[in-house]
FIVOVO-822378 format. One record per residue (C-alpha): residue number from 1; residue in three letters; y, z, x. Coordinates in pm, 1 decimal, m for minus. Layout:
N
NUM, ALA, Y, Z, X
...
END
This chain:
300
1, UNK, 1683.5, m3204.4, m3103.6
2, UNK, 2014.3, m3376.5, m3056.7
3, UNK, 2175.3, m3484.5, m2718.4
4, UNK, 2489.0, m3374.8, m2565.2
5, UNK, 2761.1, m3504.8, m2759.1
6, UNK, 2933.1, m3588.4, m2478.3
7, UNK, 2629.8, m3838.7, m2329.5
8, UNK, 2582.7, m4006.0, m2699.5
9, UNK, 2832.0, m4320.5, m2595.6
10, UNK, 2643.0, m4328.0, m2219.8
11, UNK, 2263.9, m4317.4, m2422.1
12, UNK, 2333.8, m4625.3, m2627.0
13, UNK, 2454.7, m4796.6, m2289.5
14, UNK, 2118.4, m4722.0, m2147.0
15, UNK, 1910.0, m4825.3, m2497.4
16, UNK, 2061.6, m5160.3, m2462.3
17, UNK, 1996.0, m5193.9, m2147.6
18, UNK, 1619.9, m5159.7, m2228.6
19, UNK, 1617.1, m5374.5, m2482.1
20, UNK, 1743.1, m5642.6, m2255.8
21, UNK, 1479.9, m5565.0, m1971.0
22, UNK, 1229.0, m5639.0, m2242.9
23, UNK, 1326.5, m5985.4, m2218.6
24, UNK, 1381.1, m6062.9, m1837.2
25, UNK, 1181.6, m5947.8, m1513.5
26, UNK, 1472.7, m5707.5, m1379.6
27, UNK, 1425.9, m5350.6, m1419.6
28, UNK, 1589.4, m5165.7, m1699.5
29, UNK, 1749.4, m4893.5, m1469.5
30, UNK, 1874.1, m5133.0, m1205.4
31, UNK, 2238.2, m5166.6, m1312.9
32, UNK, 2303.3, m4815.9, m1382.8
33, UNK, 2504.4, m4590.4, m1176.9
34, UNK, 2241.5, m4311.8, m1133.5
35, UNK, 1970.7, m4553.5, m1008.9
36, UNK, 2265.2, m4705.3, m748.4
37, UNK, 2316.2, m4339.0, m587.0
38, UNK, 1966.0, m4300.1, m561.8
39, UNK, 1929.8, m4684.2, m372.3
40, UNK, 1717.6, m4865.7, m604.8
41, UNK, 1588.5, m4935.8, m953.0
42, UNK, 1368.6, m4720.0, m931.4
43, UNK, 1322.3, m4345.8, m1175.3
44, UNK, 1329.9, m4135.4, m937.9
45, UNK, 1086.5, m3819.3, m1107.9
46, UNK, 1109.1, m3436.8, m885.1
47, UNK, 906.7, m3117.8, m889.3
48, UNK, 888.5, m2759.6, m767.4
49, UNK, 685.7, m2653.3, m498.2
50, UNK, 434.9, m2509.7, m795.2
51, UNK, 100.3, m2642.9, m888.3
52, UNK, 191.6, m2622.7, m1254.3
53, UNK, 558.4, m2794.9, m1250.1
54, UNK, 359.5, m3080.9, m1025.3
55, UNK, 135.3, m3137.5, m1289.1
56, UNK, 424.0, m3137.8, m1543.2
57, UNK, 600.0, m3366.9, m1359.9
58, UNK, 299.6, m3626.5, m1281.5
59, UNK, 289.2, m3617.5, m1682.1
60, UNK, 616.7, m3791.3, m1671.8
61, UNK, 609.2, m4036.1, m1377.3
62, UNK, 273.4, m4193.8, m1516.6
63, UNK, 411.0, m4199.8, m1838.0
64, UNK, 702.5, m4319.8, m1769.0
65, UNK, 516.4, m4605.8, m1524.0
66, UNK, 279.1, m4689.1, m1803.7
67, UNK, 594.1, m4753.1, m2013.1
68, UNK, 661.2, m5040.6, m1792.5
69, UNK, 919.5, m4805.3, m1525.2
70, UNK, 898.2, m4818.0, m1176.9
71, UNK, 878.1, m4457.7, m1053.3
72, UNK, 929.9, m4294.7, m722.9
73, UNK, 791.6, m3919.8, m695.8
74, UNK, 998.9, m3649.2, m474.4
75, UNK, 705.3, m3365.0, m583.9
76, UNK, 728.0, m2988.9, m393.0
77, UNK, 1086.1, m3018.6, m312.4
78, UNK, 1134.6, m2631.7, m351.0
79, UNK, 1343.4, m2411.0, m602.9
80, UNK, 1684.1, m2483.5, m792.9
81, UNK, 1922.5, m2476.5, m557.8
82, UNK, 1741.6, m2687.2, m374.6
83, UNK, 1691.6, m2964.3, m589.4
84, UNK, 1959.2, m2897.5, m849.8
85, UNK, 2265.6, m3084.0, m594.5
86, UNK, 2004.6, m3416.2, m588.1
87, UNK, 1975.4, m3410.4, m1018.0
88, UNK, 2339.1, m3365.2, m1030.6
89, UNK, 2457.3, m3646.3, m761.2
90, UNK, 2180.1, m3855.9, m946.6
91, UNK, 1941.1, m3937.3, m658.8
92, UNK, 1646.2, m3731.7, m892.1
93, UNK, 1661.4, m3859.2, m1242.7
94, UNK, 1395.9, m3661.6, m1395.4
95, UNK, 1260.5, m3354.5, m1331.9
96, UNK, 1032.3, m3059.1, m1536.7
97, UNK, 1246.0, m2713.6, m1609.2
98, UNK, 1242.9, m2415.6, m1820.2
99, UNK, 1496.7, m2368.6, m2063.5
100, UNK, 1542.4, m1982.6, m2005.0
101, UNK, 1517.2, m1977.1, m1631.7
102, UNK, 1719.9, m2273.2, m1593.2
103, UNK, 2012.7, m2132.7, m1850.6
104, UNK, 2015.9, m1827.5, m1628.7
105, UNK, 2061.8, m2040.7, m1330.1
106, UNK, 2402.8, m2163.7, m1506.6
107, UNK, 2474.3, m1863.7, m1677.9
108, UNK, 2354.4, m1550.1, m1582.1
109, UNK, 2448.0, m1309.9, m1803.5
110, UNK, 2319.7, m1521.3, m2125.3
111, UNK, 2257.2, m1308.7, m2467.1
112, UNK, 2053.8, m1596.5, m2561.0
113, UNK, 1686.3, m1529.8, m2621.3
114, UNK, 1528.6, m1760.5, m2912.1
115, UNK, 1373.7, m2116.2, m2819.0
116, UNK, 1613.6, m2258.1, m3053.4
117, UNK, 1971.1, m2030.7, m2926.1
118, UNK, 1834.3, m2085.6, m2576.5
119, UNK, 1810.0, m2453.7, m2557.9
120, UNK, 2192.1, m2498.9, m2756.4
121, UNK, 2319.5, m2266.7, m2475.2
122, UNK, 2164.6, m2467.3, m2208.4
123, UNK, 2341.4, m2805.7, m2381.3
124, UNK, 2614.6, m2640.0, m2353.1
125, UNK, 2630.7, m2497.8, m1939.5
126, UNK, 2448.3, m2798.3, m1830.7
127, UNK, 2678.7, m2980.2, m1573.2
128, UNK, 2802.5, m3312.0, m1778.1
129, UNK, 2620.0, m3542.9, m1554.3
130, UNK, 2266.0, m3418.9, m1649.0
131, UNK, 2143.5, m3412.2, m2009.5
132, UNK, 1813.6, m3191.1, m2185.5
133, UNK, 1610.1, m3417.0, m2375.7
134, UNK, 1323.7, m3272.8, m2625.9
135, UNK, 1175.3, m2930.4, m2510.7
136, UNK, 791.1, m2881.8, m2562.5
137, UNK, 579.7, m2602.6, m2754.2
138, UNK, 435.2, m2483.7, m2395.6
139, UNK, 622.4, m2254.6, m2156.3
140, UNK, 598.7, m2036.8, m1825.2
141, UNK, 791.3, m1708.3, m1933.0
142, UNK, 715.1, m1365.4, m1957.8
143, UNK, 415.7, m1206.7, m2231.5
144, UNK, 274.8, m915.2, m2356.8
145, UNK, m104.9, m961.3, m2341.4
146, UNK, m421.0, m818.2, m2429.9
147, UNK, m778.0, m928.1, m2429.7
148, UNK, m886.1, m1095.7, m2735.3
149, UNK, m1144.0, m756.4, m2765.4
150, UNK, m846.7, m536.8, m2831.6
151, UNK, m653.2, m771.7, m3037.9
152, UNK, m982.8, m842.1, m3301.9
153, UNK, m1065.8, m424.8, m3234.8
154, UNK, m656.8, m368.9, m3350.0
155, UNK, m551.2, m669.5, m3555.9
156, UNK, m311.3, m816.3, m3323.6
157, UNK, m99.8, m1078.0, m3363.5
158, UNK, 196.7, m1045.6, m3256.8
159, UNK, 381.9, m756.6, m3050.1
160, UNK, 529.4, m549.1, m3319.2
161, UNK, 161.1, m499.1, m3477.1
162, UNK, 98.1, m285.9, m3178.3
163, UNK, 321.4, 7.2, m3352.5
164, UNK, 29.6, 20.9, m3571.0
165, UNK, m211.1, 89.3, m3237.3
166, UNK, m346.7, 429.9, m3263.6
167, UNK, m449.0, 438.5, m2939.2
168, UNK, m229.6, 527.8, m2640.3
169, UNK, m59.0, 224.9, m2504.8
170, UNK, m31.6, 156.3, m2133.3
171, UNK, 171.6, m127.0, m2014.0
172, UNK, 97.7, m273.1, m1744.2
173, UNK, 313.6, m524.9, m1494.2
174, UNK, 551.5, m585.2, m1172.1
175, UNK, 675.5, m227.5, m1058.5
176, UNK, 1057.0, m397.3, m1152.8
177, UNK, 947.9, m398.7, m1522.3
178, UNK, 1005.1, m55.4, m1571.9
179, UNK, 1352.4, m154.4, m1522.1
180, UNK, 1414.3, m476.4, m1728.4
181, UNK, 1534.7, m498.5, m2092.3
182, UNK, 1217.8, m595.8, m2190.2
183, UNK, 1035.3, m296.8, m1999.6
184, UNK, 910.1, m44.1, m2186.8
185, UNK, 1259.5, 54.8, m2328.5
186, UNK, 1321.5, m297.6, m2487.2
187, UNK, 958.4, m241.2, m2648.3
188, UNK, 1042.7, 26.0, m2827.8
189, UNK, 1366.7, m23.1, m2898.8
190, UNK, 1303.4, m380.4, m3021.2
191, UNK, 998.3, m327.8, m3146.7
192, UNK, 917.8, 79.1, m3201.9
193, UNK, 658.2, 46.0, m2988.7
194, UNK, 589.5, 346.1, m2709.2
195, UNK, 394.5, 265.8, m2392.3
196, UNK, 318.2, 417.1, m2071.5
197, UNK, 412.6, 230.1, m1776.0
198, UNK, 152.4, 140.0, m1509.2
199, UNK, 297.8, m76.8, m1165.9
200, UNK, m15.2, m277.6, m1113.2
201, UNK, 187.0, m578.8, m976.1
202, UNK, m69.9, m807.7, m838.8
203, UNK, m362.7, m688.6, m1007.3
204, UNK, m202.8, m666.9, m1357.9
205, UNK, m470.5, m952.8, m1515.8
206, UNK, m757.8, m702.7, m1313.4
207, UNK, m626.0, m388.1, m1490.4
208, UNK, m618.7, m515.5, m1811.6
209, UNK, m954.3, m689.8, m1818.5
210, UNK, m1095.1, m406.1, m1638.5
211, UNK, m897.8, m158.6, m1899.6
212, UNK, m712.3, 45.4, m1709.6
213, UNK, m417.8, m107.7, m1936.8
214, UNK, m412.4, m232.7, m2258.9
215, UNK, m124.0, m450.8, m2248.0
216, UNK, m16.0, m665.0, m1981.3
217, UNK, 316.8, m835.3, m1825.8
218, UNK, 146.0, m1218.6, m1793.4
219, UNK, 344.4, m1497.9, m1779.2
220, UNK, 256.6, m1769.7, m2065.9
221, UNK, 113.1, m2034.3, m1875.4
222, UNK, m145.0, m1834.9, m1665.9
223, UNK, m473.7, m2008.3, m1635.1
224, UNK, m611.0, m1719.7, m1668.9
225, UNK, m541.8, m1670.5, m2021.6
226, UNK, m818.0, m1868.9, m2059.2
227, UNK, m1040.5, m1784.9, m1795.4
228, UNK, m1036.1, m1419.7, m1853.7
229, UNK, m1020.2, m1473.2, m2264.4
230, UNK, m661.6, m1296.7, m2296.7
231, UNK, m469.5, m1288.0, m2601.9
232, UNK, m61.2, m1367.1, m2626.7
233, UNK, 109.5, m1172.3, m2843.0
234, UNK, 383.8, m1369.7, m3083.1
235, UNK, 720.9, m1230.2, m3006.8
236, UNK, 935.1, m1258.1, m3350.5
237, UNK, 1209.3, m1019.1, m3232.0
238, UNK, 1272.0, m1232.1, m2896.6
239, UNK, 1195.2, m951.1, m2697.2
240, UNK, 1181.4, m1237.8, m2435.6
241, UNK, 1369.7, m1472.6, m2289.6
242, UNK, 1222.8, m1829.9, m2414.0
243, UNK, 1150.8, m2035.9, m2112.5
244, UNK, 968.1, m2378.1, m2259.3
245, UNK, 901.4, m2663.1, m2064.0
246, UNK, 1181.3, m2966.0, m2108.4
247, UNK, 1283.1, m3248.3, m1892.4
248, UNK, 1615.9, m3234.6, m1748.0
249, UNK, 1738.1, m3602.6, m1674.2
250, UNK, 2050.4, m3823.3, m1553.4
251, UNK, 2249.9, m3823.4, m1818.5
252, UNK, 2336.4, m4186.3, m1847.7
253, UNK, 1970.1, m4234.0, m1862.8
254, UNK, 1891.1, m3971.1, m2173.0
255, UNK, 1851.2, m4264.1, m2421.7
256, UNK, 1597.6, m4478.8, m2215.4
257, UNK, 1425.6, m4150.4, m2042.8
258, UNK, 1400.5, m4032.1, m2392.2
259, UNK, 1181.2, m4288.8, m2572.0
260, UNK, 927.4, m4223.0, m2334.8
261, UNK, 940.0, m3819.8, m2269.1
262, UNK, 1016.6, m3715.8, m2590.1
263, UNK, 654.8, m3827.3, m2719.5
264, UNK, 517.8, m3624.8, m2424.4
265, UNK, 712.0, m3277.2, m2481.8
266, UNK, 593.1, m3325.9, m2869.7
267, UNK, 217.8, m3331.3, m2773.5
268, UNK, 268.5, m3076.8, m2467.1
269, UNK, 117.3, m2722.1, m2637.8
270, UNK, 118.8, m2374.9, m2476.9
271, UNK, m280.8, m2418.0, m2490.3
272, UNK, m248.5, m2743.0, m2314.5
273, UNK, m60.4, m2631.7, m2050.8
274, UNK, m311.1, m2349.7, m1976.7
275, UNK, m588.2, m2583.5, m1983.2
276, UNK, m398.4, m2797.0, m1734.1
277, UNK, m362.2, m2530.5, m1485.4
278, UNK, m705.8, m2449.9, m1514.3
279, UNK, m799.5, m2759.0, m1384.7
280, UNK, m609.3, m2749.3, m1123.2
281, UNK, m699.2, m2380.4, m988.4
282, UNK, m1035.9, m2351.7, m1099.0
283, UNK, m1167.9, m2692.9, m1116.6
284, UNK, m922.5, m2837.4, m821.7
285, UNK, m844.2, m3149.1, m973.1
286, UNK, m552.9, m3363.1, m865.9
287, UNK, m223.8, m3304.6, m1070.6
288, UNK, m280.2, m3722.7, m1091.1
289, UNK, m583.1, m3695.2, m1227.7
290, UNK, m524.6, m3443.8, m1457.0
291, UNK, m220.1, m3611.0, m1590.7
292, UNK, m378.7, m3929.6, m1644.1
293, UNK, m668.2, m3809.6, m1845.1
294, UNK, m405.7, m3566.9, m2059.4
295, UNK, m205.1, m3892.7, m2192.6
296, UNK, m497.0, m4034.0, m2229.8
297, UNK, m632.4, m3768.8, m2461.6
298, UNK, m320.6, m3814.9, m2654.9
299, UNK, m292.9, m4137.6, m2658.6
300, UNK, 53.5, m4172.6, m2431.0
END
């Protein structure tokens, strides 16, 4: 996916930059004006408060250091509007987002739902000192989910073959979901699909595997998706909001940052990302541990 137009002059700057560091000890990112704000050389790499966005973002500090970077992690800083000022002044020059939440943080009211109209849109509201650079295949955004029982029983695939359901549908999720445009309105008006509404907030995986629903509210990155052997259903219509996983860097830096993260968002799968989290909740791994043997697996 392309850059910013506005950060293309700014990214070949930072390429050559590189290219010189390849021939001297000095660090690549010394001499630029992001890495000055933040008071050294160093890549400075952030992350939420959130097991999962930790893990994300220990992806790209090791492989980032094993690119020949020095790194400096700021992990658990908090949400947006915490951390958003430090990416913008430049004193955090990488950090793990969502392209759906993240568009709604600078725009609200966005009409944008697809992967592909959501990330353009965020190019577009992004503030001009930050860039987008690849987005990956795994996200954390909201699902409609059944167990893998129902879906092989049914013949599920994707959301709109649950019209074909003879059974009664009962949709389960946060009590606020009977509410949102994706609620059981936006299901059958999207989709001519007709559900019953259960609030099971908390216990919304519970209900479903215990089947008291038959669809579920999870989000897409939900270890237990694999614990519990659930089953996402595709979403052709956009009934969603896409919300993938892409790193949101210093925009003078998009070129350099680039040739390192963009190999990682390419390999970075919606399975992965579940498996990921599962080691960290179930198996209680380290997010460094995990991280290092997930490049390794794929050979970053």
């Amino acid at each position: 996916m392309k850059l910013k137009q506005a950060t293309r002059v700014a990214a070949v700057a930072a390429a050559g930059t590189l290219a010189l560091a390849g021939c001297s000890s000095s660090d690549p990112l010394a001499t630029q004006s992001s890495s000055e704000q933040s008071g050294s050389g160093k890549v400075v790499v952030g992350s939420q408060a959130y097991y999962s966005n930790e893990i994300v973002a220990e992806i790209y500090a090791q492989a980032l250091e094993n690119s020949g970077l020095e790194v400096e992690r700021q992990f658990n800083i908090g949400q947006r509007d915490a951390y958003m000022p430090q990416l913008e002044n430049g004193s955090i020059n990488v950090f793990p987002e969502y392209t759906g939440n993240l568009l709604q943080f600078f725009k609200e009211d966005t009409e944008a739902r697809s992967s592909a109209d959501v990330y353009n849109e965020l190019e577009k509201q992004l503030p001009e000192s930050l860039a987008v650079l690849d987005e990956a295949e795994a996200s954390d955004q909201d699902s409609y989910t059944v167990t893998r029982k129902f879906a092989q029983d049914n013949d599920l695939k994707s959301i709109e073959d649950l019209a074909r359901v003879e059974d009664q549908l009962t949709l389960g999720g946060p009590p606020e979901l009977a509410e949102r445009p994706y609620g059981p309105k936006g299901l059958e008006s999207t989709y001519g699909v007709k559900a019953d509404f259960s609030a099971t907030g908390d216990t919304t995986v519970e209900d479903l595997v215990a089947g008291t629903v038959n669809v579920a509210n999870v989000f897409t990155a939900d270890p237990r998706i694999k614990t519990e052997d659930l089953v996402v259903l595709e979403d052709p219509k956009s009934l969603f909001l896409a919300s993938n996983v892409v790193p949101v860097v210093t925009a003078d830096q998009s070129s350099t940052l680039g040739k390192v993260l963009n190999p990682v968002s390419e390999k970075l799968s919606a399975q992965d990302l579940i498996d990921l989290n599962v080691q960290s909740t179930v198996e209680k791994k380290s997010a460094a541990d995990i991280a290092k043997a997930w490049l390794a697996s794929e050979g970053l």
